[in-house]
N, C-alpha and C positions, 0 to 999 in steps of 0.2 A: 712350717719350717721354723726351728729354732734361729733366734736375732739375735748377734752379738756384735758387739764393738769392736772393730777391729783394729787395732795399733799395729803398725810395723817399725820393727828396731833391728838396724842393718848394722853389719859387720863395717867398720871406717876402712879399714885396708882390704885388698886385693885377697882373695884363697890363695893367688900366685905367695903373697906375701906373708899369710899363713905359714903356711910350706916351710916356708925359709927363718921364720924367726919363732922363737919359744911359744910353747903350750901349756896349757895346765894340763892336769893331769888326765889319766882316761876316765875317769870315773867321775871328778867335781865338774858342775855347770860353771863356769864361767861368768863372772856379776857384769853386769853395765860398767860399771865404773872401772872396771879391772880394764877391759878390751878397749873401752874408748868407743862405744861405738854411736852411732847417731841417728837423731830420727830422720825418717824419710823426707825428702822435699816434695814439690808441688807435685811431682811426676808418681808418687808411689799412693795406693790408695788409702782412702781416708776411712772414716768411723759406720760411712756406710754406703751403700751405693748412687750414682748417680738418679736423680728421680725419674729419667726418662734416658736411657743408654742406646743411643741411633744407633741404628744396624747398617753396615756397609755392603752393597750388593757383593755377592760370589766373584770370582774371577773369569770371563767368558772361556779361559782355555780348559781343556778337556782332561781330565784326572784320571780318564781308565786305562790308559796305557800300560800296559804290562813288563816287568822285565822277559829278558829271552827263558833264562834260567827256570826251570822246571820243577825243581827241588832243590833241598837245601843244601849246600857243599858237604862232601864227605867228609869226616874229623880227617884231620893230622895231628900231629906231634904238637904238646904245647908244654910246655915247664909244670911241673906237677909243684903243689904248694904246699911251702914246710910243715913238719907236722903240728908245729906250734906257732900262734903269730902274738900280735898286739895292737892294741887300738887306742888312738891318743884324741882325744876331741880337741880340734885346733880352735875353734872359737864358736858361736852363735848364729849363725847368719841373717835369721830373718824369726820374729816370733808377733804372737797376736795373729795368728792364721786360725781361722776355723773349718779343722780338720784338713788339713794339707792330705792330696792323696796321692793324685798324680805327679810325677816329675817327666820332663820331658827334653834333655838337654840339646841348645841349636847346635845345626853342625860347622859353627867356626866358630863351638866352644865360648861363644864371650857370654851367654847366660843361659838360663835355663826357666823351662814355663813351668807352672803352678796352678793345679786345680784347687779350688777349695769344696771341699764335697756337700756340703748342707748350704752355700751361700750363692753354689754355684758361678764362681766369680775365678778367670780364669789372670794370672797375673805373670810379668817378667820381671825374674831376680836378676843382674848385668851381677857376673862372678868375678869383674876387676874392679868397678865402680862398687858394687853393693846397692846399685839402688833398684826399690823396685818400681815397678809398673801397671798400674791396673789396665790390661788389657781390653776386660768387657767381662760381660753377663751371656753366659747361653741362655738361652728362653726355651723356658718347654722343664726344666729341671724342674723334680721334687721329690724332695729329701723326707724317708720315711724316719728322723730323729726321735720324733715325737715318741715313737716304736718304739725306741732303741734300734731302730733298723737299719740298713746297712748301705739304701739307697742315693741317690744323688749324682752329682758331677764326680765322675771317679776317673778314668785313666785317660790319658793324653798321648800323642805322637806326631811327630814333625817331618813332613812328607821327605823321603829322601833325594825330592828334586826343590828341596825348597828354595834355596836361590832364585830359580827359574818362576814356582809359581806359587812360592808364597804362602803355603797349603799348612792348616793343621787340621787333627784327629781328634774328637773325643767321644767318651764313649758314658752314657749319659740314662736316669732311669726319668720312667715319667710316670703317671698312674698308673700304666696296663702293663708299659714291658719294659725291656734295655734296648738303648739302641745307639748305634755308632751313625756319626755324622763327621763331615770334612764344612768347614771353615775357610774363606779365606783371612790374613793375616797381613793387614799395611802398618809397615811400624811407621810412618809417614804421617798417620791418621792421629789427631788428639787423645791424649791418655784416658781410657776408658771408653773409648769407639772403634778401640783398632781389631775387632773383631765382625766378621760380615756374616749376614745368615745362613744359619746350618742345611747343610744338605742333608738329610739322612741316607746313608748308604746301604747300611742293614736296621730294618727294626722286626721285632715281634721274638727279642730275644725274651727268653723264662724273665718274670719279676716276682719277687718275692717279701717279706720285710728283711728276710738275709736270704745268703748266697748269690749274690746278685755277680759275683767274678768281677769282671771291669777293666782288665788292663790291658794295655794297646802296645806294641809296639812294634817298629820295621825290625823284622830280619835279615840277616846278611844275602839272603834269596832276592831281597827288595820288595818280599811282599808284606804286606796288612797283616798281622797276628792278633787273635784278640783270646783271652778268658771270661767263659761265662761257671754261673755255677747251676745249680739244678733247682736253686727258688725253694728249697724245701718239699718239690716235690721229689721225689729219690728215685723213681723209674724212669724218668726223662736222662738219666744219667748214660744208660742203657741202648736209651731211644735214638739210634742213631738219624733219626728224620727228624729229630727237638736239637735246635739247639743252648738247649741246657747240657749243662754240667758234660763241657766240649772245651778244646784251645782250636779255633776257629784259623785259617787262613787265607787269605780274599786279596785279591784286585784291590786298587785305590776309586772303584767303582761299585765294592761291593759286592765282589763275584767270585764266583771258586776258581780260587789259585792252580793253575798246569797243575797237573801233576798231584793234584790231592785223590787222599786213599779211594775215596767213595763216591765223588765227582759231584762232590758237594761243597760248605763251607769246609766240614767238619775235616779236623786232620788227627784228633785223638779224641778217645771217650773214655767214658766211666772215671770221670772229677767228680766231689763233690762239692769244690770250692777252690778254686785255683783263680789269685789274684797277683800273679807272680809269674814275671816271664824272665830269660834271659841266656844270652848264648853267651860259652866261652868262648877263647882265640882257636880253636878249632871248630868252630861252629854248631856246638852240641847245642841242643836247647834244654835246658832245667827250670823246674818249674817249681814253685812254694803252694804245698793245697792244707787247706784247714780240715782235718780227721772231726770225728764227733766226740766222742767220747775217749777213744784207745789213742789212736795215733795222728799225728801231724806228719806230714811229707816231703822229703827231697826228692821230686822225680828228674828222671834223665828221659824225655820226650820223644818217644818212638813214631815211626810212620804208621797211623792206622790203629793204634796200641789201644788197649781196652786195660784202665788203670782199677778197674773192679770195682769202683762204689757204683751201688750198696752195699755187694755180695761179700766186699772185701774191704778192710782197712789197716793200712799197716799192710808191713812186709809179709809175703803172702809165697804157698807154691803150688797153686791154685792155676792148674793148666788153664793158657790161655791169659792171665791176669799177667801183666808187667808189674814185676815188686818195687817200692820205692829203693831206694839208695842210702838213705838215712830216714828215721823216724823218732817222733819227742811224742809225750804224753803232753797234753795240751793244754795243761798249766804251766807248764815249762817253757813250750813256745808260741803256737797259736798264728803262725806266721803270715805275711801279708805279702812284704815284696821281695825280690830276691835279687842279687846284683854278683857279678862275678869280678874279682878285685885280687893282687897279688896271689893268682895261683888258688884262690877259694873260693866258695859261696857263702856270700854274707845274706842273711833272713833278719829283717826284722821282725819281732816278737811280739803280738799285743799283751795278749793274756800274762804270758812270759815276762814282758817286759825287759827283755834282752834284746842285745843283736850278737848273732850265732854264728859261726865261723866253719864252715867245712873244708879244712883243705883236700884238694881234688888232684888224684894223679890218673889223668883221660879221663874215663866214664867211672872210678872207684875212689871211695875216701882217701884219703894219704894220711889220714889219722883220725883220733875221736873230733867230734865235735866241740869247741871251745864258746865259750859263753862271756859278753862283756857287757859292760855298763848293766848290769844287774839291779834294777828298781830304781836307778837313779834318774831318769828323765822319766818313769812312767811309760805306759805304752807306745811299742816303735813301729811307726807303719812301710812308710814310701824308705827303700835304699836303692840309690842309684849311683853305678860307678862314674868320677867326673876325669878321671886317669886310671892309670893300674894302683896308686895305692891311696885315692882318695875317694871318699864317701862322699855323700850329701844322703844325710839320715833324719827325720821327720816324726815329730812323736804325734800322738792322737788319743789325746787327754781330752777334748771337748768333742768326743764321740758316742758318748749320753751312757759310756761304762764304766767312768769311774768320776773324779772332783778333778777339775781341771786347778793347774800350777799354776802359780805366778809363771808371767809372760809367754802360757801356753796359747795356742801349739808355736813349736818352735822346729827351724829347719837348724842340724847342726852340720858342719863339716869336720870329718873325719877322716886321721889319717889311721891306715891299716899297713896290716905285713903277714 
């Protein structure tokens, strides 16, 4: 595992406060000294880990509970998003992360969690205070960086009965595979202990040096959703008995969700790399997958759908294949996470080094695709909606592809339209 220093430099004011008072512009970073902003206190973590990070036992209640809901609500009507928008970076919030990948916002909105994928170090940014929080250490995490590889602590989610039990998700590689585990979570507990040991609820997903997928989150059904990719092997994609190169859906135990196609995890196939989940206000699920060489993808996520890789990449009329919806060539985008925000779908970019804009009227474009902050932060990974037109967008510059920036990686918030 590559070692780095970590420094965090938080935002001084509220994102509420953002919102409301002057920005630079969409394109320029923002300096320390311009924002005001400050180092973290005792509570936010420090240059390296704790030398010995106590594990708190699990929570004795029961996490396999199901909703009733069987599948996911039918679309309705939602505001279709202009053809043209804009994107202003309101300020900095948090930088000196090594590789931010996961975002995970709680559900009374006061902050949001933070995987770091090579340090495996899971942390809480507070979105009116600014300050952070070292959470803990998963154990068992390891990061194929050394590779250039794509392994490690990667997606996160926050059980939708958290109140009650307190529960997070992550979804995590280790030498032989992938695999999703449930946590429990006492903010009660000393900073850098408030994490208890992992449960594993699925493992023996595909591991590979890439395509390893990773991202976790509840959908409006109230089930488990997860992306895996197919490890580089390309037939697993196909294989509906692998769960490789699949958008998985499961019980908070681990099990196949009512109502899945095949009476399995699996609720779509043939991904080659989908690390990117996200539903609109009418419940569609869209998805961000990395193409090889031709095309990158905007998929619209069908029950049962067979999305063609191998056989297919890129927009296709390939009976039987679901074509994507939008497609970039993959120096252009390269995309990781996807977030649905003022009526569009926002991707960040690695390769690209953009964040890409779709606006969507129901399941079809409502115009070409728009492109911002264009090389200026360097590669974009985690984009997660924190309202309808605010971002929280994450670069991933010390992801062994390119020279990392001063005070990389860094989360920004973003306002959009």
């Amino acid at each position: 595992m590559r070692s780095h220093p970590t420094r965090l430099v938080l935002g001084a004011a509220a994102i509420a406060g953002a919102l409301a008072t002057g920005a630079c512009s969409s394109g320029s970073p923002t300096s320390a000294s311009a924002t005001g902003r400050i180092v973290a206190s005792s509570g936010a973590s420090t240059s390296s880990v704790p030398a010995s990070v106590a594990r708190r036992t699990s929570p004795t209640t029961s996490a396999t509970t199901s909703p009733a809901r069987t599948a996911p609500p039918a679309p309705a009507a939602s505001r279709a998003g202009r053809p043209t928008g804009s994107v202003t970076v309101l300020r900095t919030l948090a930088t000196g992360l090594d590789v931010p990948w996961g975002l995970a916002l709680l559900p009374d909105r006061s902050g949001v969690l933070v995987t770091t994928r090579d340090d495996g170090l899971v942390r809480r940014v507070d979105l009116s205070s600014g300050r952070v929080t070292l959470l803990g250490q998963v154990p068992g995490v390891v990061s194929n960086v050394a590779r250039q590889g794509e392994g490690g602590l990667l997606g996160i989610a926050v059980s939708p009965r958290f109140v009650t039990d307190r529960t997070v998700f992550v979804y995590f590689s280790t030498a032989a595979d992938n695999r999703i585990a449930r946590l429990a979570y006492d903010p009660t507990a000393p900073a850098g202990r408030r994490l208890g040991i992992p449960q594993v609820i699925v493992r023996g997903i595909p591991h590979g040096v890439h395509h390893n997928g990773g991202h976790l989150a509840f959908g409006p059904d109230g089930y488990l959703w997860a992306t895996t990719g197919e490890a580089g092997n390309r037939p697993l994609a196909q294989d509906r008995s692998s769960l490789g190169g699949k958008i998985l859906r499961m019980t908070t135990a681990g099990r196949p969700a009512p109502g899945n196609p095949f009476g399995s995890l699996v609720w779509s196939f043939g991904h080659r790399n989908v690390e990117g989940l996200a539903w609109d206000a009418a419940g569609r699920l869209w998805s961000a997958e990395f193409g090889d060489h031709l095309h990158d993808e905007l998929n619209l996520i069908r029950r049962g759908g067979n999305y063609g890789w191998p056989q297919t990449e890129g927009k296709t009329s390939a009976p039987g294949i679901v074509s994507p919806v939008v497609q970039w060539s993959p120096d252009q985008n390269s995309p990781s996470h996807v977030a649905i925000a003022a009526g569009s779908a926002w991707l960040g970019g690695l390769r690209g080094e953009r964040l890409w804009r779709v606006p969507l009227d129901g399941a079809t474009p409502a115009g070409e695709p728009q492109a911002f902050l264009d090389g200026r932060y360097g590669r974009l990974r985690s984009v997660l909606a924190v309202d309808a037109r605010t971002l929280l967008v994450t670069t991933s510059n010390r992801d062994g592809r390119t020279s990392p920036r001063a005070a990389d990686d860094r989360i920004l918030v973003v306002r959009v339209s």
